[in-house]
C-alpha positions in Angstrom: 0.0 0.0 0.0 1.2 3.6 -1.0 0.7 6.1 1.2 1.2 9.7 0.5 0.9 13.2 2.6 1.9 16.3 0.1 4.9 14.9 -1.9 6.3 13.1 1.7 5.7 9.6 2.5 4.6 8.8 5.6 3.2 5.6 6.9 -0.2 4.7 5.5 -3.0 6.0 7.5 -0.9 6.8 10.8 -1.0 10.9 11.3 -1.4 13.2 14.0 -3.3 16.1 13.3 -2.1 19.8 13.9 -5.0 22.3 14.3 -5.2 23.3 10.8 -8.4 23.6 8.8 -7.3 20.3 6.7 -5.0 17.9 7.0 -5.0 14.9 5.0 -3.6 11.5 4.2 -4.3 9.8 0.8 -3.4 6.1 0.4 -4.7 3.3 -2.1 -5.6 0.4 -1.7 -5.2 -3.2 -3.3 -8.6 -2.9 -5.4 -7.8 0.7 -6.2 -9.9 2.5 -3.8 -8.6 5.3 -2.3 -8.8 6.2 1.5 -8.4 9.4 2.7 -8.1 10.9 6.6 -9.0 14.4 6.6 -9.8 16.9 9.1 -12.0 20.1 9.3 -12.1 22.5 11.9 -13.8 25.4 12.7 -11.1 28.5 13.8 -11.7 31.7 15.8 -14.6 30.5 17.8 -15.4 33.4 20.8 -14.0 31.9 24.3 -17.1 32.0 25.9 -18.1 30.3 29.2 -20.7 29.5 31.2 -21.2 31.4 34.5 -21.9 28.3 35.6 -22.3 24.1 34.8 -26.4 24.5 35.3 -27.3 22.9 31.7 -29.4 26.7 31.1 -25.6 28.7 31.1 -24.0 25.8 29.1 -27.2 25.8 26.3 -26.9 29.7 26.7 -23.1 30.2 26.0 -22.9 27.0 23.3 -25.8 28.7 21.2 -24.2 32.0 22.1 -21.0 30.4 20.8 -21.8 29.1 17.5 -24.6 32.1 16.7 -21.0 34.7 16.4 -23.4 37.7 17.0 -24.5 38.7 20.8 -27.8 40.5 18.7 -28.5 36.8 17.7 -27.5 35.5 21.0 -27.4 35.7 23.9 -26.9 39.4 25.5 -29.3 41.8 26.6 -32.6 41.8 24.2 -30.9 39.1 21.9 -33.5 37.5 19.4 -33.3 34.3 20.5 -32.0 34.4 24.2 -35.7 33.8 25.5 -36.4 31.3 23.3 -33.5 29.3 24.6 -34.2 29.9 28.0 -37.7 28.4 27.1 -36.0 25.1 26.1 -35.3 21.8 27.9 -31.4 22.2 28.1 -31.0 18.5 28.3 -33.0 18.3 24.9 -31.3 19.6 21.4 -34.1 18.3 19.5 -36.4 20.7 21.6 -33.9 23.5 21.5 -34.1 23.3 17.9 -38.1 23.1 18.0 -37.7 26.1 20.0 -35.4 28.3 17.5 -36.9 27.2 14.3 -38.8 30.3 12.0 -38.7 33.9 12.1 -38.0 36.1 15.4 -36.8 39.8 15.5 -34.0 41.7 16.4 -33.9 44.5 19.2 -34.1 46.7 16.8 -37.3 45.1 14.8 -35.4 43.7 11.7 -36.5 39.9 10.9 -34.4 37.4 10.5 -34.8 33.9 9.4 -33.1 30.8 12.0 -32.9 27.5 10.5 -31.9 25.0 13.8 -31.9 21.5 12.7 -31.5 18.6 14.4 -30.5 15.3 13.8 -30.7 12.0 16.1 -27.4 9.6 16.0 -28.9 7.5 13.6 -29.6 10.5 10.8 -26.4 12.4 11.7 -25.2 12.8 8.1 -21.1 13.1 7.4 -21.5 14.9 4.4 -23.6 17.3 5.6 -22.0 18.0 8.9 -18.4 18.4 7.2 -19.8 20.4 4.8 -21.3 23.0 7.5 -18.2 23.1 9.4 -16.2 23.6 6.1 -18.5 27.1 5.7 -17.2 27.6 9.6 -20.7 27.3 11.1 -19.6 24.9 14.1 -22.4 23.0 15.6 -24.4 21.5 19.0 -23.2 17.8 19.9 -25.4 16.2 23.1 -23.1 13.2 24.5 -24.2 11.6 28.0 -27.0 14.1 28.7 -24.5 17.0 28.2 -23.8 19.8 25.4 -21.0 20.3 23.9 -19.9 22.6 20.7 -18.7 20.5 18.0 -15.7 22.8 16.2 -14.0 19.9 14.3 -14.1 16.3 12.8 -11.6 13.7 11.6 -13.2 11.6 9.2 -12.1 9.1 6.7 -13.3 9.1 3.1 -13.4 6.3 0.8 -12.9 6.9 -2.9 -13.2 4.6 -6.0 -12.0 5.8 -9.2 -13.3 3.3 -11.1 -17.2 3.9 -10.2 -16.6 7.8 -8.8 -18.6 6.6 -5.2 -17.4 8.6 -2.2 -18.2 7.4 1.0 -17.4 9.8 4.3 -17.3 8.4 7.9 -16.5 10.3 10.8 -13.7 9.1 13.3 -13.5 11.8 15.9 -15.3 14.7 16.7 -13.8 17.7 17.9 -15.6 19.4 20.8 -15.5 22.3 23.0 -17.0 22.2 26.5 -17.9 25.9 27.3 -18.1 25.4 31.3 -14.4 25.4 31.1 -11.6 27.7 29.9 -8.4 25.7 30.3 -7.4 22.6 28.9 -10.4 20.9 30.2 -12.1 23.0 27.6 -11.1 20.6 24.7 -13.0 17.3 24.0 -12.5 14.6 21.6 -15.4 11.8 21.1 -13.7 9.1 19.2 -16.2 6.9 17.0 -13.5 3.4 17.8 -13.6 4.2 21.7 -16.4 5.9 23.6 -20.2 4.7 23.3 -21.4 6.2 20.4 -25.2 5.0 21.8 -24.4 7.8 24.6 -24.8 10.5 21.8 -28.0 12.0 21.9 -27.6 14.2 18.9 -26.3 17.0 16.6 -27.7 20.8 15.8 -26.8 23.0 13.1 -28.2 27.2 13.3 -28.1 29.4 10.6 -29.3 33.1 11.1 -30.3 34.9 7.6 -31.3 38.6 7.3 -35.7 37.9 6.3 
């Protein structure tokens, strides 16, 4: 098996990434399929943490962390900061329930949230990677608590011969906003923890009505 990363070999499938937006590692196989270990990250994220670890301040400060814009939420008079605080914190399929449609800014203008959630079994690679590729990091729920998801490693599968590309997620890159230090940074691998203790994932996107 060939394996190579730039115009360097290095051995097949066996990186450590750096925090870079991409990183990737291209090797083929017997049959002619390609494999390829990528990462995507989402950079310059606001450091934002949560007065406290009641679930309300982490939902409050993730949403406010992923939203980019304290007139989306959450500060003072935010468009959706009540509407969050009207959610079950424990539930992302209810926060997204809850920020769904049109709301208004402080200052009256509409604007259009689209918060959609997706159980473990619909979680779609594509889709995900593709979001955090346009820098829109996301909500991950693991073990009844909320993290923001700012990254993946995933593994794509490529056959030349048919033109089928297949993505598959290895490890998801997470921020836990009750913490500033190095406690702050998660990783759920896919090989190691128990994926049936993820609850979830939620993408937001805010759009001028």
């Amino acid at each position: 098996m060939t394996c190579l990363r730039s115009l360097s070999c290095l051995f097949c499938c066996a990186v450590e990434f750096l925090a870079v937006a991409c990183s990737t590692v291209i090797c083929r196989g017997q049959a002619g399929t390609y494999v390829s270990i990528q990462e995507v990250r989402v950079s310059g994220l606001p450091v934002l943490v949560a007065p406290s670890h009641q679930p309300m301040d982490v939902l409050l400060t993730s949403v406010a962390t992923i939203a980019h814009d304290r007139s989306v939420c959450c500060g003072e008079d935010s468009a959706l900061a009540d509407d969050v605080a009207r959610a079950d914190p424990l539930s992302l399929k209810d926060v997204a329930d809850k920020l769904q449609g049109r709301h208004l800014l402080s200052d009256g203008r509409p604007i259009m949230v689209s918060a959609e959630y997706s159980d473990p079994a619909t979680i779609n690679a594509s889709v995900l990677i593709a979001t955090l590729r346009d820098k829109h990091a996301t909500l991950f729920e693991w073990n009844s608590h909320l993290y923001v998801c700012n990254g993946v490693t995933y593994r794509r599968d490529y056959d030349p011969a048919t033109g089928a590309q297949v993505n598959t997620i290895l490890k998801f890159l997470l921020l836990d906003t009750r913490y500033s230090g190095s406690r702050r940074s998660v990783i759920f691998d896919r090989e190691t923890d128990d994926w049936s203790k993820v609850h979830g994932v939620m993408r937001l996107s805010v759009a001028p009505q």
